[in-house]
C-alpha positions in Angstrom: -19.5 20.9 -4.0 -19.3 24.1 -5.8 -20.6 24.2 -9.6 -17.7 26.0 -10.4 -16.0 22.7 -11.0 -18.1 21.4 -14.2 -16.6 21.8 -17.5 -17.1 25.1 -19.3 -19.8 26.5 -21.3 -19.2 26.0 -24.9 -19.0 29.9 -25.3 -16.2 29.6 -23.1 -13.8 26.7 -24.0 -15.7 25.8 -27.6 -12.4 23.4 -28.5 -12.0 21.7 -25.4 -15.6 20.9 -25.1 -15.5 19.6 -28.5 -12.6 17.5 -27.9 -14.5 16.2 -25.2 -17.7 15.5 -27.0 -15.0 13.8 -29.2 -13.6 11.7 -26.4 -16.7 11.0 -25.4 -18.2 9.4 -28.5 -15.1 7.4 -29.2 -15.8 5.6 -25.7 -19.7 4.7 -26.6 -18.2 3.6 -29.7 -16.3 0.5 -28.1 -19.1 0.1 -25.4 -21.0 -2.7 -26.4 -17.5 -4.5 -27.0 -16.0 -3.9 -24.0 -19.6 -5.9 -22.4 -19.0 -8.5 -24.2 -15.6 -8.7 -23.5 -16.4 -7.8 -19.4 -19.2 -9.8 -19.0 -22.3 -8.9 -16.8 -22.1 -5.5 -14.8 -21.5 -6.7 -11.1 -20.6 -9.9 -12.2 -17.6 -12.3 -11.5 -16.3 -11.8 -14.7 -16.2 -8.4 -14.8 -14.6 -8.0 -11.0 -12.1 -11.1 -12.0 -10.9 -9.0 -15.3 -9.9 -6.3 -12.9 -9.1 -7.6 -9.6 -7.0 -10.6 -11.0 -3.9 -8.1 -12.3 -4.3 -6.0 -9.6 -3.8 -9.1 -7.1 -0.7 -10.4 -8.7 0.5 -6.7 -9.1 0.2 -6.4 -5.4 1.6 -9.8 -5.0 4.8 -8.6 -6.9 5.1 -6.1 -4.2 4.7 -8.3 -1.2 7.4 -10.3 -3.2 9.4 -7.6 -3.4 9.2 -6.8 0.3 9.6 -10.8 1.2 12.3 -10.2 -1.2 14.1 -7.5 1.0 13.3 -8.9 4.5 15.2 -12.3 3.6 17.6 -10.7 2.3 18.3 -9.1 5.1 18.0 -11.8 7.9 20.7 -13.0 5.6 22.4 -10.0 6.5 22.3 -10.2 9.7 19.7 -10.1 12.7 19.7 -6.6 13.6 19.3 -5.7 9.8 15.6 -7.5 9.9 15.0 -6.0 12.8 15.8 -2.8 12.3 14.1 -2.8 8.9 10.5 -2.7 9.7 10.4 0.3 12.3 12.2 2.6 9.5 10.0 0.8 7.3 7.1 1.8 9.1 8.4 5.1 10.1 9.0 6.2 6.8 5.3 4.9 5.6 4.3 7.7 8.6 5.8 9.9 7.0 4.7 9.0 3.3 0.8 7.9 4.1 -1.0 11.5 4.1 0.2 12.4 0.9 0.4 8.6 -0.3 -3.5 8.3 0.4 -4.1 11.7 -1.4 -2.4 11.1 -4.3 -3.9 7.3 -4.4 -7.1 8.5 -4.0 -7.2 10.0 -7.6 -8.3 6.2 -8.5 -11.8 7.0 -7.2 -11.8 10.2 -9.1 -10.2 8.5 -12.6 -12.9 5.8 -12.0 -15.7 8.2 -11.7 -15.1 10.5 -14.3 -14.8 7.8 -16.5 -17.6 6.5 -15.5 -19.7 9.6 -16.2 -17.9 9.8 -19.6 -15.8 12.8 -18.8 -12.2 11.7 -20.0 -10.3 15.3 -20.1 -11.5 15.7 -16.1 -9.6 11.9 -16.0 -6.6 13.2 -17.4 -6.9 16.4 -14.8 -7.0 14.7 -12.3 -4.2 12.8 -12.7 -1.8 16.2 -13.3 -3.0 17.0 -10.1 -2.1 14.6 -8.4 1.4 13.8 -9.9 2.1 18.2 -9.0 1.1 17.1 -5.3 3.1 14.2 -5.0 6.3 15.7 -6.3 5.9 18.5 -4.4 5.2 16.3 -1.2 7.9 14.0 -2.0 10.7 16.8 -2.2 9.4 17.7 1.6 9.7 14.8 2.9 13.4 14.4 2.0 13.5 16.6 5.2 13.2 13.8 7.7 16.0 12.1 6.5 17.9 14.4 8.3 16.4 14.3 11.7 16.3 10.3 11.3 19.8 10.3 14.4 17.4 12.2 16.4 13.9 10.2 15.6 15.9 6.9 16.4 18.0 7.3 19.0 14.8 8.8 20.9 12.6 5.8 20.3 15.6 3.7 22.6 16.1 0.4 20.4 19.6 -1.1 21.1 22.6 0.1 20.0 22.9 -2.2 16.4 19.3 -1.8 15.2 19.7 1.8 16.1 22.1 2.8 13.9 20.4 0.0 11.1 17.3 1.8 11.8 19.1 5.5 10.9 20.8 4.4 8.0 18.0 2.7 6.3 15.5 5.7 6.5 18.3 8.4 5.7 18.1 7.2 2.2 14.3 5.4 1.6 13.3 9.1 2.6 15.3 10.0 -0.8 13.2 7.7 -2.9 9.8 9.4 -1.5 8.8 11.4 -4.9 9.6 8.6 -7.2 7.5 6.3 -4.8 4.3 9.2 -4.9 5.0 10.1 -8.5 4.6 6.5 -9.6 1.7 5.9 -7.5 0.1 8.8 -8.9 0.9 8.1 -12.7 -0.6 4.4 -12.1 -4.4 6.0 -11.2 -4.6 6.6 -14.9 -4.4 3.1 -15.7 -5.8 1.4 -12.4 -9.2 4.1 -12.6 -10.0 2.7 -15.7 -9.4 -0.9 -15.1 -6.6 -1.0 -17.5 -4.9 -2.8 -14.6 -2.7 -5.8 -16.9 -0.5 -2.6 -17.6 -0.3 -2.0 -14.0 0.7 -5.8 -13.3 3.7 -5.5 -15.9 4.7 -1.6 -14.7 4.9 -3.3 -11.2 6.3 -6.6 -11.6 9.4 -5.5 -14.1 9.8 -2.8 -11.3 9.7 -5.8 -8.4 12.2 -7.8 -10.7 14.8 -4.8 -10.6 14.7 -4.8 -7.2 15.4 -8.0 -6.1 18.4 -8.1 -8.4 19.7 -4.8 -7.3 18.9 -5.6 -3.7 21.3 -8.7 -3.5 23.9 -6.9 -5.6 23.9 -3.6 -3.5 23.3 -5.3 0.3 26.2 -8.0 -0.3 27.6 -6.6 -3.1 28.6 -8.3 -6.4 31.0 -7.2 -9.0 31.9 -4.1 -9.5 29.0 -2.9 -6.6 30.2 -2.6 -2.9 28.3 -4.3 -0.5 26.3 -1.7 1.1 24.2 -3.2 3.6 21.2 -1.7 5.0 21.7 1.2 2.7 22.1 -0.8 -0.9 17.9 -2.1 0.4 16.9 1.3 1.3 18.3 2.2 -2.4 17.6 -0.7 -4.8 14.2 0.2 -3.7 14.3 3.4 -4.7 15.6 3.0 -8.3 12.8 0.2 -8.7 10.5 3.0 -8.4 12.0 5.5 -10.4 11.9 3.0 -13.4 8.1 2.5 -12.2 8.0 6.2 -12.7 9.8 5.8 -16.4 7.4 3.2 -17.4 4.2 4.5 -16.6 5.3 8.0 -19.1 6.3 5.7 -21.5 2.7 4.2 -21.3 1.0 7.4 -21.4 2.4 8.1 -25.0 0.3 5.4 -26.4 -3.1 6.2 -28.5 -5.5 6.0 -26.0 -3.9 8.2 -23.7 -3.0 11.2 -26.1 -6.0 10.9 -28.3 -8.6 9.4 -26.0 -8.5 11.3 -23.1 -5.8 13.9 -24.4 -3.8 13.4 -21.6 -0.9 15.5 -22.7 -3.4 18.6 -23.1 -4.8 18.5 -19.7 -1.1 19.6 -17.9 -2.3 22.7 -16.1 -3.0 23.5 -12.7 -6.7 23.2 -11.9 -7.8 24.9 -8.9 -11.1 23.2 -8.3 -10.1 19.5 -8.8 -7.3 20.4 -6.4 -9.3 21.3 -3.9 -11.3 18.5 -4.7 -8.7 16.2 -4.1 -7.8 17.6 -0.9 -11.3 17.4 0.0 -11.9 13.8 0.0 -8.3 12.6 -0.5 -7.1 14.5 2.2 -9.3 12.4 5.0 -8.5 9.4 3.2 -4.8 10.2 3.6 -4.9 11.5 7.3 -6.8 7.6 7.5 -3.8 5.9 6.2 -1.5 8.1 8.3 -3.3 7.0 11.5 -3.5 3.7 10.6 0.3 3.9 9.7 1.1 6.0 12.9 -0.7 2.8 15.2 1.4 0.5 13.9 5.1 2.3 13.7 4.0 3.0 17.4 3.1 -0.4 17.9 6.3 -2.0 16.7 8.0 0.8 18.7 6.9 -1.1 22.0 7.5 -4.7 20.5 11.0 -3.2 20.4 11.2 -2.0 24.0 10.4 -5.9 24.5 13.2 -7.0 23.0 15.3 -7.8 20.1 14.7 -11.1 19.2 10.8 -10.1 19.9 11.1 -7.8 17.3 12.7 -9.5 14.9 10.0 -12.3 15.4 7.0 -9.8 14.8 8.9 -8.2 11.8 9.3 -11.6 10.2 5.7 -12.4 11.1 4.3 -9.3 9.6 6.1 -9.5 6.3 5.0 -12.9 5.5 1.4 -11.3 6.3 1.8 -9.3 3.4 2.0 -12.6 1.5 -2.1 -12.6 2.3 -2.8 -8.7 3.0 -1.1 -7.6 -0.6 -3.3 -9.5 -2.9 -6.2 -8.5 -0.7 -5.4 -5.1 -1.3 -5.3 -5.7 -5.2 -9.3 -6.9 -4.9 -9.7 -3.4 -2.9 -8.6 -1.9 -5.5 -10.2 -3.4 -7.8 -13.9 -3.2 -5.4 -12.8 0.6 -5.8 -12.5 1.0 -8.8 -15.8 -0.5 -9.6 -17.9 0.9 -7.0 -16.3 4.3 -8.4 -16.9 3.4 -12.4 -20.8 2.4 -11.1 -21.0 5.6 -8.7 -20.3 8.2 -11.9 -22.5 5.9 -13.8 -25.3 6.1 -11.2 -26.0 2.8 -10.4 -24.7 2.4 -7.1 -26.7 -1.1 -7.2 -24.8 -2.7 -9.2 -21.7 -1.7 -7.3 -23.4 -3.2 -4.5 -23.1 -6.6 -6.4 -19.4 -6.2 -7.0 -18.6 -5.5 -3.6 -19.9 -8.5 -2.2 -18.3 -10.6 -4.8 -15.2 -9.0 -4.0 -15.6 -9.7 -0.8 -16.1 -13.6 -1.7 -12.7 -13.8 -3.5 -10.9 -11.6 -0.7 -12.6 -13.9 1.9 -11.1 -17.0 -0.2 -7.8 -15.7 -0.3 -7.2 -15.3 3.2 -8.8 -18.0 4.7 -6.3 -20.1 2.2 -3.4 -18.6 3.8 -4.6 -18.6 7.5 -4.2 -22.4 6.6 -1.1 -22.1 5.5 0.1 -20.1 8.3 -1.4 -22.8 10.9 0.2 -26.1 8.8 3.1 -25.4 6.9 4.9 -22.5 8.6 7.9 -23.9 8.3 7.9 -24.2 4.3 7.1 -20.0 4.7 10.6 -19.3 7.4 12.8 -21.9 5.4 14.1 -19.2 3.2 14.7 -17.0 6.3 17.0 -20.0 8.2 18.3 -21.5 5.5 20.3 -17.8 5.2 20.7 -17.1 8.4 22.1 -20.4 9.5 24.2 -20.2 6.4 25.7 -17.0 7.5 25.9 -18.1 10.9 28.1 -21.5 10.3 31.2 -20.0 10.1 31.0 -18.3 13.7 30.0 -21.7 14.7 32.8 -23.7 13.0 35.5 -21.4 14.0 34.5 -19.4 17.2 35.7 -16.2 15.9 34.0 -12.7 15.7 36.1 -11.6 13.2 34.7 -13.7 10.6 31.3 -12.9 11.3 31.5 -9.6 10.5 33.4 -10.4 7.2 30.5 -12.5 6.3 27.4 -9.7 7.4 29.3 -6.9 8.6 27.8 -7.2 11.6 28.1 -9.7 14.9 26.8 -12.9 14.7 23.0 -13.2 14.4 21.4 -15.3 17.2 20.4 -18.8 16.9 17.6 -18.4 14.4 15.8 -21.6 15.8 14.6 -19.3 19.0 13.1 -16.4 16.5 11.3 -19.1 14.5 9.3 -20.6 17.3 8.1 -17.3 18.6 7.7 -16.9 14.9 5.3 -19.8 14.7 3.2 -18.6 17.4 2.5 -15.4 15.8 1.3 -16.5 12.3 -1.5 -18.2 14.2 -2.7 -14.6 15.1 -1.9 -13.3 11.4 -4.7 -16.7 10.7 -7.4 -16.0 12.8 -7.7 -11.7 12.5 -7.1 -12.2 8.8 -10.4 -13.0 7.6 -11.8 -10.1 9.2 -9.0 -7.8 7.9 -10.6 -8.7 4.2 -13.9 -6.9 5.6 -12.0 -4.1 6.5 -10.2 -4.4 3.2 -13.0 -4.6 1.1 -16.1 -2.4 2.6 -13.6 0.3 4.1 -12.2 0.6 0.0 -16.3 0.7 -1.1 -17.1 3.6 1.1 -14.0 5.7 0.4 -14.4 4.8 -3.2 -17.8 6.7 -3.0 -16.7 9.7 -0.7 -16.9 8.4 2.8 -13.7 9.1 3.8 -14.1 11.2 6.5 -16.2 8.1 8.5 -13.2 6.2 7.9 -10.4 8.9 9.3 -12.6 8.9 12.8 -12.5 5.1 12.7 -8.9 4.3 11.9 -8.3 7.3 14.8 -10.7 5.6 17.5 -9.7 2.1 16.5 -5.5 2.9 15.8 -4.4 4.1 19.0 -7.3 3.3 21.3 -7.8 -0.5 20.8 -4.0 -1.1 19.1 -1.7 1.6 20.8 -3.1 2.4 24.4 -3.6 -1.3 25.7 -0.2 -2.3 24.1 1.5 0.6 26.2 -0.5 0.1 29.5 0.5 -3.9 29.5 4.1 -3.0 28.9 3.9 -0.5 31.7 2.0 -3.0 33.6 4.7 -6.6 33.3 8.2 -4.7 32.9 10.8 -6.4 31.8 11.7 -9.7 32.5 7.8 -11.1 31.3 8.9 -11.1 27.3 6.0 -14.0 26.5 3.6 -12.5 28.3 4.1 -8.8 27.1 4.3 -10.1 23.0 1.3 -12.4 23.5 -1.2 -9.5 24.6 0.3 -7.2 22.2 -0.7 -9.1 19.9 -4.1 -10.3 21.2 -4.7 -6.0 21.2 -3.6 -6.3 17.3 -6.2 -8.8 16.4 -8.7 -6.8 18.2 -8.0 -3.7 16.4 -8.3 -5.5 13.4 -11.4 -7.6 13.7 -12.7 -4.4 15.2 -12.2 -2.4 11.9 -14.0 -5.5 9.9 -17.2 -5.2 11.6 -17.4 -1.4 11.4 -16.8 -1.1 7.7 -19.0 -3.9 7.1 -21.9 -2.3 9.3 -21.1 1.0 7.4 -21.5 -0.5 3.5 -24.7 -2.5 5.2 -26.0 1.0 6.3 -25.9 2.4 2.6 -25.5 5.6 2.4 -22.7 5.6 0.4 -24.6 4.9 -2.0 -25.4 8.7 -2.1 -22.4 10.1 -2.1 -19.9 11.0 -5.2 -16.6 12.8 -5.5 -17.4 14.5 -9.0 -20.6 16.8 -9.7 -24.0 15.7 -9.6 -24.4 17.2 -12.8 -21.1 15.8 -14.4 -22.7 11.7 -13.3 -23.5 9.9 -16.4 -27.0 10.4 -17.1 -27.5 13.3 -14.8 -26.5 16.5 -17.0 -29.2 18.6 -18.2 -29.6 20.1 -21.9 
């Protein structure tokens, strides 16, 4: 990296850099506080402190999506359905920037780390001018979504489910990237308890505006597939008004004179692009594999899809909090990286590994014994919205229940249901290696390891096999052709574990950082 991007000279900037100094002091100030209050560097304490909001943060947005999908298999069975390819299509869409903007959590983490809290605050303006910018463009698909959909061949219901749902989430995309961005201030730093309360007020929003705008109550019309697509969109623009009003507080404006650092920096731009843009085009292949994927469980079959969409969401139930230790594992290894002690970040990763491990070996059991406690809420709605069509015999009052025909007999989507979460049990231990070594690495810099992975891995042990074995049965062999898809998903998966994990093992992350050498804690010269 250039040394164009340290901070100025005092001859040049003498304020700033005294603000800094400033900054800086205030933060060795509290230091030998915040250890006694953290614990031991590398230790369970200090991982818990951060990785326990972030896990229940990321649990109120699994909610929130477990939230939605009942919901909508109250709905009807073509609104599930259809919800997770728009879903997944839209996340296509939203991952390259979505993992750009995201990534400023390494770089909040690392500057902190080295003690530069003005370059913090940077960073973050940076990233909320991409992801406005990037979420204006992608209101653009919306209207090519008749086009997208009716190409990828679903049936005739989820088609026009699928079209109306990702006409209007693509309007929510900047709120969704804004709030994402705003949140690296706080997650960077492991303020994450803010985070948590941000996230789940947001995720309580949405599930009451979700029932009242996709059935409709009061004054609100029942809207259907749309009222989802924008309950969660409001959720995040109050995310969006939450996190500003957090950034007013005294640490924010004095600290790290966050509201002084608003202009456009060139070099920490390019800085982003430069690591966050790999990690982005990562998320988008990883993103791409699936929305593919799911785009040939639909060619099997409607009630097939339905059954994988169901079987995913309650994955999230496991993968979300997951994600909330990578976070926090990123964090950490970034804090340690602009501290230079990649050692100790060593020790957190492994710990974080432990409680990731924990987590989803607990719900692999679940999923194996008690599925049926996990899909009650799904039948208990859709048999309740069903019963009428049973008890009278009559279309008609179907669709002034749902709006739509009559949903299938939900018993024959649970049992296929069933089978799947035994899949979701066994790949998801190795999806918390993934998890957790592939968020190390890219919180150090390796990013572009981890695009060529998530490339080879995506669409050559996910996509390709799961096309060539529908070519190969046709219809008419629905088992068969859902089984191997998803014996090509666990591969992919368990695949990815084992890579990252030989990567970290490797170490040479451990030389690698997204800010200056000279700008690392401990590495400046007079």
């Amino acid at each position: 990296m250039s040394e164009t991007s340290s901070v100025p000279p005092v001859s040049a900037e003498p304020s700033l850099l005294s603000a800094e100094t400033s900054a800086s002091s205030g933060i060795d100030a509290v230091e030998s506080t915040e250890f006694r209050v953290k614990g031991v560097p590398g230790g369970y304490r200090e991982l818990l402190i951060i990785a326990v909001p972030m896990i229940l943060s990321s649990g109120t947005q699994s909610l929130m999506h477990v939230i939605d999908r009942v919901y909508l298999t109250w709905h009807s069975e073509a609104a599930v359905a259809a919800a997770l390819p728009a879903g997944i299509l839209f996340w296509s869409c939203l991952s390259l920037p979505f993992g750009v903007v995201s990534y400023a959590n390494a770089f909040v983490a690392q500057y902190d780390g080295a003690k530069q809290p003005g370059r913090a605050a940077s960073c973050v303006w940076q990233a909320a001018y991409f992801a406005v910018a990037c979420g204006l463009i992608l209101i653009v698909p919306a209207y090519w979504s008749d086009w997208l959909f009716r190409g990828i061949g679903h049936g005739a219901a989820v088609q026009e489910l699928e079209i109306e749902y990702f006409s209007w989430i693509c309007m929510g995309a900047a709120p969704a990237l804004l709030s994402t961005a705003l949140s690296c201030f706080f997650s960077g730093r492991g303020q994450t308890l803010l985070v948590l309360a941000v996230n789940a007020s947001s995720m309580l929003l949405n599930a009451v505006l979700d029932y009242a705008m996709i059935f409709g109550w009061g004054p609100i019309p029942a809207m259907g597939m749309a009222g989802a697509a924008i309950a969660t969109n409001l959720a995040n623009v109050f995310g969006v008004v939450c996190f500003i009003a957090l950034l007013t507080r005294h640490d924010a404006r004095v600290t790290y004179s966050f509201w002084k650092h608003w202009r456009f920096d060139r070099i920490l731009m390019r800085d982003l692009f430069k690591f966050g843009g790999p990690s982005g085009l990562q998320m988008f292949l990883d993103v791409a594999g699936f929305a593919a994927f799911m785009v040939i469980i639909g060619w099997i079959g409607q009630r097939e899809l339905a059954a994988t969409n169901i079987a995913f969401n309650l994955n999230t139930l496991a993968f979300i909090p997951v994600i909330g230790v990578g976070i926090a594992v990123s964090t950490l290894v970034g804090q340690r990286i602009g501290e230079g002690r990649p050692d100790i970040a060593e020790k957190s990763v492994l710990k974080g590994f432990v409680l990731a491990g924990g987590i989803m070996a607990l719900f692999g059991a679940i999923y194996v014994l008690t599925p049926q406690i996990l899909l009650a809420p799904y039948e208990y709605g859709a048999n309740r919205h069903a019963a009428p069509v049973a008890m009278e015999g009559k279309v008609e009052i179907a669709e002034a229940v749902a709006g739509q025909p009559p949903p299938a007999d939900f018993a024959q989507v649970r049992s296929v249901v069933i089978l799947l979460l035994r899949f979701v049990a066994i790949y998801s231990f190795f999806d918390a290696m993934a998890i957790i070594f592939g968020s190390a690495i890219r919180a150090a810099g390796d990013t572009v390891f981890s695009m060529l992975v998530t490339f080879a891995c995506a669409w050559g042990l996910l996509v390709l096999p799961t096309y060539l074995t529908w070519t190969y049965f046709g219809k008419g062999h629905e088992s068969e052709l859902l089984f191997w898809s998803w014996i090509w998903c666990s591969t992919y998966v368990t695949a990815l574990g084992f890579i990252y994990y030989a990567r970290f093992r490797g170490s040479r992350w451990k030389t690698m950082s997204v800010i200056e050498p000279e700008e690392v804690f401990g590495g400046a010269t007079a």
